[in-house]
ZAPA-222963 format. One record per residue (C-alpha): residue number from 1; residue in one letter; x, y, z. Coordinates in nm, 3 decimals. Each point is the difference from the previous one (the first is absolute). Layout:
<atoms>
seq; type; px; py; pz
NUM; A; X; Y; Z
...
</atoms>
This chain:
<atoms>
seq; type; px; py; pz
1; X; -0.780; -3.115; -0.293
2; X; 0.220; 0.204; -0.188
3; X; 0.280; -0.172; -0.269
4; X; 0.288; 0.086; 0.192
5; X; -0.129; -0.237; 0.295
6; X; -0.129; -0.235; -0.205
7; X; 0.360; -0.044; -0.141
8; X; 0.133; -0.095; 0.294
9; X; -0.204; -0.240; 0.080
10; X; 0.023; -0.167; -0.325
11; X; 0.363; 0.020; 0.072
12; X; -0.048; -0.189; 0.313
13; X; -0.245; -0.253; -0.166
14; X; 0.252; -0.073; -0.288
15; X; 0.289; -0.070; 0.276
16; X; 0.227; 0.337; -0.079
17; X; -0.022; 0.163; 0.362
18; X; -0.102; -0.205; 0.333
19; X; -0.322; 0.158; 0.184
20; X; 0.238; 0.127; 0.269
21; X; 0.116; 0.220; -0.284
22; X; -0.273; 0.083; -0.200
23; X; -0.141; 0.126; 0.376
24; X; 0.273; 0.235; 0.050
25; X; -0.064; 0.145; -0.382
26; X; -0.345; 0.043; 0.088
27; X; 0.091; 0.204; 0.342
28; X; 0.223; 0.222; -0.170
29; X; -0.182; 0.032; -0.322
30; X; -0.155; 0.366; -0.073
31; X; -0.429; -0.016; 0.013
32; X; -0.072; 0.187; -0.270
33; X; -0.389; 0.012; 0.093
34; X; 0.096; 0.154; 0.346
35; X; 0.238; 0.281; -0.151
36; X; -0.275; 0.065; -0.231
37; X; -0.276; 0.064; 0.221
38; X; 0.243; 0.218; 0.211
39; X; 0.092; 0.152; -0.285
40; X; -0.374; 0.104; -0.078
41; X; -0.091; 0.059; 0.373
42; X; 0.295; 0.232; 0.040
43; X; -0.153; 0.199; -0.319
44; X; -0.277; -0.043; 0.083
45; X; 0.086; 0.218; 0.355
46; X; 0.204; 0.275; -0.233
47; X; -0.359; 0.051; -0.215
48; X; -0.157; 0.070; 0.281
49; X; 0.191; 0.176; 0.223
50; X; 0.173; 0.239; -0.295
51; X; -0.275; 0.238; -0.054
52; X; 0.001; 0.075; 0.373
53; X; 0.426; -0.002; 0.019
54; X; -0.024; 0.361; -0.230
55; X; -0.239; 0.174; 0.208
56; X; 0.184; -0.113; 0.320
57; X; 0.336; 0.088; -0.089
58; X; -0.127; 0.341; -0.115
59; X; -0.146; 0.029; 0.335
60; X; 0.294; -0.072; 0.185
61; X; 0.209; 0.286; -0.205
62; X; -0.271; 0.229; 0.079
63; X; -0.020; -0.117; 0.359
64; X; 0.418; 0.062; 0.039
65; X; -0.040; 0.341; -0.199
66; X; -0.213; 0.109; 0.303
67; X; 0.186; -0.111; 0.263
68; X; 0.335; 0.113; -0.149
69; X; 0.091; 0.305; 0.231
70; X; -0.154; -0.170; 0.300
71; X; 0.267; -0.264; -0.080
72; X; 0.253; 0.195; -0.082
73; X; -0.053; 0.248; 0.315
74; X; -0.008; -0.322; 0.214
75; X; 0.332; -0.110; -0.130
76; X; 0.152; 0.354; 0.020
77; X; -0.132; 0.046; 0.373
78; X; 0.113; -0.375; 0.076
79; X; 0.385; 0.103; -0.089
80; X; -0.011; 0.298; 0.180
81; X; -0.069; -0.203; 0.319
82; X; 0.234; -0.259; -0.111
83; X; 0.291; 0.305; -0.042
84; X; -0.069; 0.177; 0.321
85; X; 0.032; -0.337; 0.165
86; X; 0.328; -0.076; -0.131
87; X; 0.111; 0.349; 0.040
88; X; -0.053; 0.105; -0.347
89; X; 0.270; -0.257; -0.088
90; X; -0.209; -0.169; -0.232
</atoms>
């Protein structure tokens, strides 16, 4: 049991805070054991997924290099349709 728990129940023992209140403390009182291990699971995640992140982010510029002018001659034929439908108004 960590100190900061154990305070408040030593509070409650010595007659300072009623039980009703020493509950509510404990409800609202920050675990530091649980942010802890999310802390290390959360790193834990990064380690392993960062090599990977590099060489999948490089793949995606090369990927969206390629398929630049397809995009771009998509778009370009797309408003052309879009301006002959509105009779060029666009």
């Amino acid at each position: 049991m960590n100190t900061d728990r154990q305070t408040i129940l030593s509070l409650v023992a010595m007659g300072r805070i009623t039980p009703r209140e020493a509950e509510r403390l404990l409800a609202v009182w920050p675990d530091g054991d649980d942010a802890i291990l999310r802390l290390a699971l959360c790193l834990a995640f990064a380690a392993l997924a960062l090599p990977g992140l590099k060489e999948m982010f490089t793949e995606i510029t090369h990927t969206l290099v390629a398929l630049m002018p397809t995009l771009l001659g998509t778009a370009h034929h797309t408003l052309a349709c879009v301006t002959h439908w509105l009779g060029g108004i666009v």
